[in-house]
Backbone as JSON, one array per atom type, in Angstrom:
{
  "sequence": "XXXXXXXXXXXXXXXXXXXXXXXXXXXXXXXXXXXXXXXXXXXXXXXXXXXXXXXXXXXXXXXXXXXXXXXXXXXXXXXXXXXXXXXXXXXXXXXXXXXXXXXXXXXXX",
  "N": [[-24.45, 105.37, -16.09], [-22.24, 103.94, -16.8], [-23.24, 101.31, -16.16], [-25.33, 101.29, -18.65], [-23.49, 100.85, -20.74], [-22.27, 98.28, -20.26], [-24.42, 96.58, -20.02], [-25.89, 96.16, -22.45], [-23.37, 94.58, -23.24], [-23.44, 92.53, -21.41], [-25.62, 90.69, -21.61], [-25.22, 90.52, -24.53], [-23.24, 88.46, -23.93], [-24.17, 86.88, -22.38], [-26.19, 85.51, -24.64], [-24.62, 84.78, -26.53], [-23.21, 82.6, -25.03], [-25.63, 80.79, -24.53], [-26.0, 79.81, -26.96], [-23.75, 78.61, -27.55], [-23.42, 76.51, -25.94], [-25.43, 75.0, -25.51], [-25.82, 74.15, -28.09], [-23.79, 72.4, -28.18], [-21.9, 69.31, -28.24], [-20.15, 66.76, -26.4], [-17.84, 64.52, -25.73], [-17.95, 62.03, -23.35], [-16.08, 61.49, -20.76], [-14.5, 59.08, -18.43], [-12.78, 57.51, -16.03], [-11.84, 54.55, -14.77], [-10.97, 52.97, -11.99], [-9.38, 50.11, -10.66], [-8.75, 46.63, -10.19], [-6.93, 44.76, -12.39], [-7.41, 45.3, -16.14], [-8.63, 43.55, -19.14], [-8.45, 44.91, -21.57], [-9.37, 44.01, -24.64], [-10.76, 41.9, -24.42], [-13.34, 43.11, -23.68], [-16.78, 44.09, -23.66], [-17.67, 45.61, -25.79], [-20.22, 47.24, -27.57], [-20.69, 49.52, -29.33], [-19.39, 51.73, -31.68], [-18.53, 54.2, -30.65], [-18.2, 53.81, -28.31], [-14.79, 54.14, -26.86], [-12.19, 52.55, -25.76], [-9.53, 53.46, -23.69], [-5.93, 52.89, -23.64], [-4.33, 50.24, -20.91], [-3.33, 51.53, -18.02], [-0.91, 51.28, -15.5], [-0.62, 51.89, -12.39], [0.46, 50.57, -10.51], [3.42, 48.43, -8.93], [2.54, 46.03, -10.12], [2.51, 42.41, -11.22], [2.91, 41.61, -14.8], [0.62, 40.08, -17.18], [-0.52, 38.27, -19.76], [-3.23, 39.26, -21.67], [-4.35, 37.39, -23.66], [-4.11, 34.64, -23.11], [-5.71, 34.58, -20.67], [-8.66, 33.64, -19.17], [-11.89, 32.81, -19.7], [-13.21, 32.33, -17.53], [-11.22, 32.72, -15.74], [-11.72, 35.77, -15.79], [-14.4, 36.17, -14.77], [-13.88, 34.8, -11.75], [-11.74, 35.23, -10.95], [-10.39, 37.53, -8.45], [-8.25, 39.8, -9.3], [-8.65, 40.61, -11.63], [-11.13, 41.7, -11.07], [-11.71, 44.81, -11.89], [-12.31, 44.37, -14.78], [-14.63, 42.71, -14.97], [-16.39, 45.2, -13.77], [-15.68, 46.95, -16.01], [-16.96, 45.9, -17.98], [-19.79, 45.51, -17.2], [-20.24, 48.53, -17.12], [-20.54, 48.85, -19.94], [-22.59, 46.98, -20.07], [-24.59, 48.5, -19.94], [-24.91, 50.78, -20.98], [-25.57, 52.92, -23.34], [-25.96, 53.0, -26.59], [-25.84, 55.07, -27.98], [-24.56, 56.95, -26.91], [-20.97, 58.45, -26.82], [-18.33, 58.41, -25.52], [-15.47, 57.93, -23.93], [-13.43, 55.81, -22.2], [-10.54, 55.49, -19.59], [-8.76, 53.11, -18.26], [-7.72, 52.67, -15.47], [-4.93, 50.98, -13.37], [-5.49, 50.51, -9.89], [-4.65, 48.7, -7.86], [-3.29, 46.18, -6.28], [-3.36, 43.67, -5.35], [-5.27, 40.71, -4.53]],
  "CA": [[-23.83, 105.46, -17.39], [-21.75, 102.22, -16.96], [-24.72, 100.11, -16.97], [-25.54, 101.41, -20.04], [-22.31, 100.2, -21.33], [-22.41, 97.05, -19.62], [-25.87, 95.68, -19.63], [-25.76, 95.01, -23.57], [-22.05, 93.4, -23.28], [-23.4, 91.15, -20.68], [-26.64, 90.35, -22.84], [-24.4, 89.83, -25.59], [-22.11, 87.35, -23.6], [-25.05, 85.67, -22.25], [-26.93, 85.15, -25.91], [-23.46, 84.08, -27.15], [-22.9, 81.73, -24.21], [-26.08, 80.14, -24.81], [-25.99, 79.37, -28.37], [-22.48, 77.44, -27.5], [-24.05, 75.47, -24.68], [-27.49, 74.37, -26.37], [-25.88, 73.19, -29.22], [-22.5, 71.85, -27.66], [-22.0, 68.26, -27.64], [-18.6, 66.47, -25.74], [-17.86, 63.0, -25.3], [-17.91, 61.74, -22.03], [-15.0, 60.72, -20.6], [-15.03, 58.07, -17.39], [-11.72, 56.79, -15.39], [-12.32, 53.31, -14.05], [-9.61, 52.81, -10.94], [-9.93, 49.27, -9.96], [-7.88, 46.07, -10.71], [-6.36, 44.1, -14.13], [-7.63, 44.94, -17.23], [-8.03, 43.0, -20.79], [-9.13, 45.54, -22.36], [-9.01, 43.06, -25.42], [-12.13, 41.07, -24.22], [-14.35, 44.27, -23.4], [-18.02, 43.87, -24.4], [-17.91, 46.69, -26.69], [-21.6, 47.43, -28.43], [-20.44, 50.56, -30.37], [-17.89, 52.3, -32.31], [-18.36, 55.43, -29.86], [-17.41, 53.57, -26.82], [-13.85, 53.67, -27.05], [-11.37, 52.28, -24.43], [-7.9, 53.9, -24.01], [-4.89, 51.52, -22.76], [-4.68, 50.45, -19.46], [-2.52, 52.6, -17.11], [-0.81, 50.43, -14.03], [-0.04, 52.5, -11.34], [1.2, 49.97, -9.2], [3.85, 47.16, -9.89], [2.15, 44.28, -10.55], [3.11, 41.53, -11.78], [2.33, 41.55, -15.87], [-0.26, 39.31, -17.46], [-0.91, 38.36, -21.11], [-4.28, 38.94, -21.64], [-4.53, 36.2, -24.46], [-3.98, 33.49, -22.13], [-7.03, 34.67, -19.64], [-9.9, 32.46, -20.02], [-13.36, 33.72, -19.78], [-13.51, 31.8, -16.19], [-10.59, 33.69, -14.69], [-12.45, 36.79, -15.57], [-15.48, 35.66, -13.69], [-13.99, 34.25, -10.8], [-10.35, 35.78, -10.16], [-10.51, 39.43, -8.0], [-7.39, 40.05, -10.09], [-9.89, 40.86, -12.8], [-12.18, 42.56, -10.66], [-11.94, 45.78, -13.22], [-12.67, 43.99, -16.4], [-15.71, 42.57, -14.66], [-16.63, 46.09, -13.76], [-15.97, 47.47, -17.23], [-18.21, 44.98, -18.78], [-20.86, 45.63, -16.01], [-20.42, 49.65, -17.35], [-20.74, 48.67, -21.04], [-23.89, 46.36, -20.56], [-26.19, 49.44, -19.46], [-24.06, 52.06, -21.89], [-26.6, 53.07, -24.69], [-25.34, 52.7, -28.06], [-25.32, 56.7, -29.18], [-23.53, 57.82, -26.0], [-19.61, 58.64, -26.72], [-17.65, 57.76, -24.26], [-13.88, 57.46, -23.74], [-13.19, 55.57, -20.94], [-10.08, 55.03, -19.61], [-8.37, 52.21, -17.1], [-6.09, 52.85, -14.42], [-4.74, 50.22, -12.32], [-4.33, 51.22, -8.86], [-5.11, 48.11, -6.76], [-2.2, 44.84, -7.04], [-3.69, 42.56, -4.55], [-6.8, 40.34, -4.41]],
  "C": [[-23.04, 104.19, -17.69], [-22.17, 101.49, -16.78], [-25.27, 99.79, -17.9], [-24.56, 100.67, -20.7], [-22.33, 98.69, -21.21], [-23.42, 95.9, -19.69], [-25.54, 95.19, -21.15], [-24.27, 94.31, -23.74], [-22.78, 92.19, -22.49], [-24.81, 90.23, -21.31], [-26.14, 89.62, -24.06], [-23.85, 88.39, -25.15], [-23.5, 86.25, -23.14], [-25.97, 84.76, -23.59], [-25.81, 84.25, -26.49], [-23.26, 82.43, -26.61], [-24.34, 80.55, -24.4], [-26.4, 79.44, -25.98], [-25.02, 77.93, -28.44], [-22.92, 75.87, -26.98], [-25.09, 74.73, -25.07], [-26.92, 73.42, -27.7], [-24.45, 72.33, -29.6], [-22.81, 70.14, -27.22], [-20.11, 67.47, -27.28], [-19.07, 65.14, -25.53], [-17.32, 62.67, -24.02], [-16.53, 60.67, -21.58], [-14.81, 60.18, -18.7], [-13.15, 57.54, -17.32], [-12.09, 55.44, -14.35], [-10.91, 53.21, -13.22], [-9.97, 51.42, -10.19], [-8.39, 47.92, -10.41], [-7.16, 45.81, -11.79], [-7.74, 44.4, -14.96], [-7.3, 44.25, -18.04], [-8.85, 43.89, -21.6], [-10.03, 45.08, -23.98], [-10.73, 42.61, -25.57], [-12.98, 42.14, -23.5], [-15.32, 43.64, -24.36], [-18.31, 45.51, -25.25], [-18.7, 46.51, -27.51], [-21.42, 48.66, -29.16], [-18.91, 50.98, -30.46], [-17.44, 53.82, -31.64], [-18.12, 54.97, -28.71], [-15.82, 53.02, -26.85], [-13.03, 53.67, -25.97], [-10.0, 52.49, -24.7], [-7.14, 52.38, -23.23], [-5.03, 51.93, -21.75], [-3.61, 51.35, -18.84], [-2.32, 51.7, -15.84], [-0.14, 51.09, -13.78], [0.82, 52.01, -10.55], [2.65, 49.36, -9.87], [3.96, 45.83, -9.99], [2.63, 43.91, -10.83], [2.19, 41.72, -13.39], [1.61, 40.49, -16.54], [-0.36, 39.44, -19.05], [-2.37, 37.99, -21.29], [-5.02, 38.09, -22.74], [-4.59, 35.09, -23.9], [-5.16, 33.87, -21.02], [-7.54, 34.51, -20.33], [-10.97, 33.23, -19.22], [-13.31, 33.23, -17.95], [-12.63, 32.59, -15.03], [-11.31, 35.07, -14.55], [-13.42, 37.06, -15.12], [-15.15, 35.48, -12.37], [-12.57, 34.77, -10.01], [-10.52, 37.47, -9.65], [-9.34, 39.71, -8.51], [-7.99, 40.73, -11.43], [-10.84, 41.58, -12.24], [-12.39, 44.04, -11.51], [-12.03, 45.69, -14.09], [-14.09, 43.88, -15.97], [-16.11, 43.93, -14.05], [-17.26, 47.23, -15.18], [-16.97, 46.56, -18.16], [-19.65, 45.15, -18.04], [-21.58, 47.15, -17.25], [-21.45, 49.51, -18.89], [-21.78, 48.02, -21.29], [-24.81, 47.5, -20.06], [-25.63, 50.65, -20.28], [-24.93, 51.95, -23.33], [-25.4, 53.18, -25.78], [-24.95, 54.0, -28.52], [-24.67, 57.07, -28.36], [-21.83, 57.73, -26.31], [-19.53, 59.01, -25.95], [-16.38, 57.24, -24.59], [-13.54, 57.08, -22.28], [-11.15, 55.23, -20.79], [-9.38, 54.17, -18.16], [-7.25, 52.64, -16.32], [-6.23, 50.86, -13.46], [-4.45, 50.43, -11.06], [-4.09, 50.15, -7.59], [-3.61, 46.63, -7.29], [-2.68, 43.67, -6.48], [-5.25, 42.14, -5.31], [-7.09, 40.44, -3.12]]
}
């Protein structure tokens, strides 16, 4: 007798539950944990890949990322998480939303 009861609630919840799910879309959200960001100079190819501020865990020393030149960001491991996030962003399709955001958790090279 409480099967009876039961079986179409859980029928219900499952028909319900799939309707949500099938036609549910969420933007993907990604934590990069690595060195200095410039968020600034990101290779950003869409208006759905959006990058929150950075987050420094540690306590670095602070940097103005106007004054980094394309060469430090190539060649300094201080930067090693910009060159990362630009890595992400050159294979990141254009329709995917995506909120990424930066932590800092590393201070050294």
């Amino acid at each position: 007798m409480v099967t009876k009861i039961i079986r179409p609630l859980l029928y219900g919840a499952a028909f319900f539950c799939s309707l949500i799910f099938n036609h549910a879309e969420a933007t993907l959200k990604i934590a990069l944990l690595d060195t200095g960001f410039c968020i600034e100079k990101a290779e950003i190819k869409s208006s759905k890949h959006i990058i929150e501020s950075v987050q420094d865990m540690t306590s670095a020393q602070k940097f103005d990322c106007s004054k980094v030149t394309a060469n430090d960001l190539e060649t300094s491991g201080r930067f090693h998480g910009q060159k990362v996030l630009n890595e992400f962003l050159s294979y990141l399709k254009k329709d995917i939303e995506v909120t990424i955001y930066p932590l800092v958790i590393y201070d050294q090279t």
